[in-house]
C-alpha positions as CSV (number, residue, x, y, z in Angstrom):
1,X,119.6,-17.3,9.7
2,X,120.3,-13.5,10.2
3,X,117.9,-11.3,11.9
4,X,118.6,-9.4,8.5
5,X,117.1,-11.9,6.5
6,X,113.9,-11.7,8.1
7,X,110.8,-9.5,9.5
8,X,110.7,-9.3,13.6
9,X,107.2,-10.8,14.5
10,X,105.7,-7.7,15.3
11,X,106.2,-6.3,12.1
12,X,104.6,-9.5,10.8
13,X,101.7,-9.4,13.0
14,X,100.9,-6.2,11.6
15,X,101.2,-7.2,8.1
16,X,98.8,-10.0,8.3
17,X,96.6,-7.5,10.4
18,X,96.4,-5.2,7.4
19,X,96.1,-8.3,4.7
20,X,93.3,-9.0,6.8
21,X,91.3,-5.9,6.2
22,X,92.0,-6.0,3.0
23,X,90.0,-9.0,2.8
24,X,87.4,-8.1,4.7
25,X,86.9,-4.9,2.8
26,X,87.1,-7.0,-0.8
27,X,84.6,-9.6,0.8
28,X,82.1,-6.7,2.0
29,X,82.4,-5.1,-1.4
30,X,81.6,-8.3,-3.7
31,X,79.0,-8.8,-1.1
32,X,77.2,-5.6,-1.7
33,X,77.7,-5.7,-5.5
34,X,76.0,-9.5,-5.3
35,X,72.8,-7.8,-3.4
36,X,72.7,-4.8,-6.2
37,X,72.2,-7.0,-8.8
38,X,69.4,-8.9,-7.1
39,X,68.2,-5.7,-6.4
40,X,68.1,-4.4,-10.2
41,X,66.9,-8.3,-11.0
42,X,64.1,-7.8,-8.6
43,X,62.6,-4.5,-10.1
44,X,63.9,-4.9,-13.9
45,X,63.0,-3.0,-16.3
46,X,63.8,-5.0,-19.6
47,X,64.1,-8.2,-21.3
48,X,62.5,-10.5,-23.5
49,X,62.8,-14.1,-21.5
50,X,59.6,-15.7,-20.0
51,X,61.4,-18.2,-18.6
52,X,61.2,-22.0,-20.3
53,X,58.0,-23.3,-22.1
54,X,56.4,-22.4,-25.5
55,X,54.6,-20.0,-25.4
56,X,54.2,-18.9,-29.3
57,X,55.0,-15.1,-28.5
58,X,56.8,-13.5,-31.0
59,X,58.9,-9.9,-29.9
60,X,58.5,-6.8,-31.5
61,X,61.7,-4.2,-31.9
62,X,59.6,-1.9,-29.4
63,X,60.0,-5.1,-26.6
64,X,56.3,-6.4,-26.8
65,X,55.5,-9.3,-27.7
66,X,51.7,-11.0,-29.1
67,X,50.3,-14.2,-30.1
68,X,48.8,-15.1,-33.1
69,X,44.6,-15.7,-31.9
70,X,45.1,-19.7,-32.7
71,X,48.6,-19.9,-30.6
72,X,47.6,-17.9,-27.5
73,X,47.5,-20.2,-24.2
74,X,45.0,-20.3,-21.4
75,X,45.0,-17.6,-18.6
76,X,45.1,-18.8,-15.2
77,X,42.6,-17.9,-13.0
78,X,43.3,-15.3,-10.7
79,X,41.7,-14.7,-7.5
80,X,42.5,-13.6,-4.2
81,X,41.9,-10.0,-1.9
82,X,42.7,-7.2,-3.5
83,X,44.6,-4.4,-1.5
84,X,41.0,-2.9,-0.1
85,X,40.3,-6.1,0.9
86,X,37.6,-7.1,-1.3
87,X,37.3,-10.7,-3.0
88,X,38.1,-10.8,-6.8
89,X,38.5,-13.3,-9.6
90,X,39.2,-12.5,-13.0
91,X,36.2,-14.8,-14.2
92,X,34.4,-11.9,-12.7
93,X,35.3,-10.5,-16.3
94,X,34.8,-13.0,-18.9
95,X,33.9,-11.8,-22.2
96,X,36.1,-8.8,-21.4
97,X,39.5,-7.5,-22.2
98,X,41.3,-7.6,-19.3
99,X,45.0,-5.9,-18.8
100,X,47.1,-7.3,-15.8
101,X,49.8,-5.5,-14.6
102,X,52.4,-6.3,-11.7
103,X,53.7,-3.6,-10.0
104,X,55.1,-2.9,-6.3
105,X,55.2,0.3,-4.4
106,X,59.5,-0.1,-4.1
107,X,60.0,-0.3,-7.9
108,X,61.1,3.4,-9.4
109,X,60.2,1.6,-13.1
110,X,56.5,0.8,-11.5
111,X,56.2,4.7,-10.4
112,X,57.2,5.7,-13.5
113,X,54.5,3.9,-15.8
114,X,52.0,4.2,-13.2
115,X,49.9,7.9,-14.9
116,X,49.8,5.9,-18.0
117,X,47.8,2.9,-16.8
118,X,45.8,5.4,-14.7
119,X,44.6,7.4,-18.1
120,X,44.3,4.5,-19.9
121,X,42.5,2.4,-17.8
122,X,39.6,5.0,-17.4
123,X,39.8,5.6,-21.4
124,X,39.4,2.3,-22.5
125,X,36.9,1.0,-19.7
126,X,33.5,2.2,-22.2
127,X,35.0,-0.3,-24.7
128,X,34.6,-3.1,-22.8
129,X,38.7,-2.7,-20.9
130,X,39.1,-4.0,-17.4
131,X,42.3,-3.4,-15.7
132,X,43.5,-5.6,-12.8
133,X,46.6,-5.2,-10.9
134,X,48.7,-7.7,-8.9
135,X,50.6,-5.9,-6.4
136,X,53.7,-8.5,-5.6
137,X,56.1,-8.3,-2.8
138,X,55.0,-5.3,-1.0
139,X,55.3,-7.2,2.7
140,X,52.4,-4.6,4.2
141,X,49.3,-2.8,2.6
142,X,50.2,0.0,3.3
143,X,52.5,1.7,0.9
144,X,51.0,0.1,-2.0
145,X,48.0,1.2,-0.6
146,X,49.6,5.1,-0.8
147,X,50.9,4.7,-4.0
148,X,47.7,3.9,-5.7
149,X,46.3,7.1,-4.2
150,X,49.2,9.2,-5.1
151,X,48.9,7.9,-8.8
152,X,44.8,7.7,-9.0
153,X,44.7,4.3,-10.3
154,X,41.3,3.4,-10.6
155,X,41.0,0.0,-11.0
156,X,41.6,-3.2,-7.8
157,X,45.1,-4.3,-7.5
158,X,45.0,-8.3,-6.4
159,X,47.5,-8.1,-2.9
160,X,50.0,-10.8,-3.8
161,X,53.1,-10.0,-0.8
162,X,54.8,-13.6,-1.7
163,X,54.4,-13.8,-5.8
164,X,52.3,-16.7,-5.4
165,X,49.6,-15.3,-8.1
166,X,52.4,-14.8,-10.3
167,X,53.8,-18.6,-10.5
168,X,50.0,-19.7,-11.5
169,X,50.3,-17.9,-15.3
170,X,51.6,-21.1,-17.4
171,X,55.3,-21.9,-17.8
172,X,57.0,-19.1,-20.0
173,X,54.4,-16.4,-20.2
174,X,55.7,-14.7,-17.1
175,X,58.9,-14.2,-15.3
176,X,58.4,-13.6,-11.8
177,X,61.7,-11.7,-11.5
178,X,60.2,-9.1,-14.3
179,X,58.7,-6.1,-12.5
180,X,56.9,-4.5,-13.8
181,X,55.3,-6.5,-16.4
182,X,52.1,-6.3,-18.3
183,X,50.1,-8.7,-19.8
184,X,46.7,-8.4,-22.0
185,X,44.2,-11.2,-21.7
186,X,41.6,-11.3,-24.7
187,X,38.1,-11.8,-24.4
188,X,38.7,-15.6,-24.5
189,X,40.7,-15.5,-21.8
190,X,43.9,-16.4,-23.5
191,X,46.6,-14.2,-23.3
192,X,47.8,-12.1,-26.4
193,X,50.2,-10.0,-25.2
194,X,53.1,-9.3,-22.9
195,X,55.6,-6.8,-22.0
196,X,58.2,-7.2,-19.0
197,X,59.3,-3.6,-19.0
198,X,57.5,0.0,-18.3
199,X,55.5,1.2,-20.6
200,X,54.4,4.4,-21.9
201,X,50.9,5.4,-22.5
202,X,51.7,4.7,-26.5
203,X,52.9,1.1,-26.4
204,X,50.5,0.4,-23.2
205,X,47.7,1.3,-26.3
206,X,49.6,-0.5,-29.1
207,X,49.3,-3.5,-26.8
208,X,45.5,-3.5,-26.4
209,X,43.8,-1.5,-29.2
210,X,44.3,-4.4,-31.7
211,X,43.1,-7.2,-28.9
212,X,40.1,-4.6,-28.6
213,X,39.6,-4.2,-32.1
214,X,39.3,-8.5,-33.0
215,X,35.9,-10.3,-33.5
């Protein structure tokens, strides 16, 4: 064959070089795009799914959804160290209405509600309102620690680093990978309501005023 009819090597080494980086570069890229999604999976802020299991929920327009007082399930019974390091339980509050809310220092959505359940929580306490957080995958203390100070949160936050506290609710009624999400607990310790997005001080009320309000 002619030299004419084909490349001289270095001009194919060369080529390859540059197909190479090419790759590379469209490798690196679907890489980062793969760890943005987990990121925005990580710290969503919508979404209806509770994972598998029945759970008898039914999901308002507005993203919330109850139980019916006969069809709510059993919650589980939290305990652990809260950030301060103090020992808590949630049977510490039977007979109450407790509000749980996971939240972690890193997630923008969590910042964002945070005022709400601040103003709330110190509203609602003189009816008979606990609050209880679960702070989840915050690997130190000490910047969930910050936030609460930043935001006045009033009430104990339950330090859960791993999401261990979060795989004992039963199957369906909460999706780990929801952050933050919110969950009302009636005075029977069943659990009538849910959310898995931020909420504003207005759905945050229309989520436990009617829990509140039942005999």
């Amino acid at each position: 064959m002619s030299a004419a009819c084909r490349a001289p090597r270095s001009q194919n080494r060369s080529l390859d070089r540059r197909a190479s980086r090419r790759r590379s570069r469209v490798t690196a890229l679907a890489a980062a795009a793969a760890a943005a999604a987990l990121t925005l999976t990580a710290c969503s802020s919508g979404g209806t799914s509770g994972g598998s299991g029945k759970t008898n929920f039914v999901t308002g327009t507005d993203g919330i959804s109850t139980a019916k007082k006969a069809d709510r399930r059993d919650a589980p019974d939290l305990d652990g160290e809260t950030l301060d390091g103090e020992k808590l339980s949630l049977g510490d509050y039977k007979g109450k209405v407790v509000v749980v809310n996971v939240w972690g220092s890193w997630c923008p959505p969590c910042r964002a509600e945070a005022p709400s359940f601040a103003k709330v929580a110190k509203e609602t306490k003189p009816k008979g309102v606990e609050f209880v957080g679960i702070n989840a995958r915050d690997p130190e203390k000490g910047p969930a620690i910050a936030f609460e100070k930043d935001k006045g949160v009033p009430y104990p936050s339950l330090y859960d680093p791993m999401g261990k506290l979060m795989l004992r609710f039963p199957r369906g009624t909460l999706n780990p990978n929801f952050i933050p999400s919110t969950l009302v607990i009636d005075k029977d310790g069943k659990i009538a309501a849910r959310s898995q997005q931020p909420l504003s001080e207005e759905k945050l009320r229309k989520m436990i005023d009617p829990v509140v309000a039942e005999k």
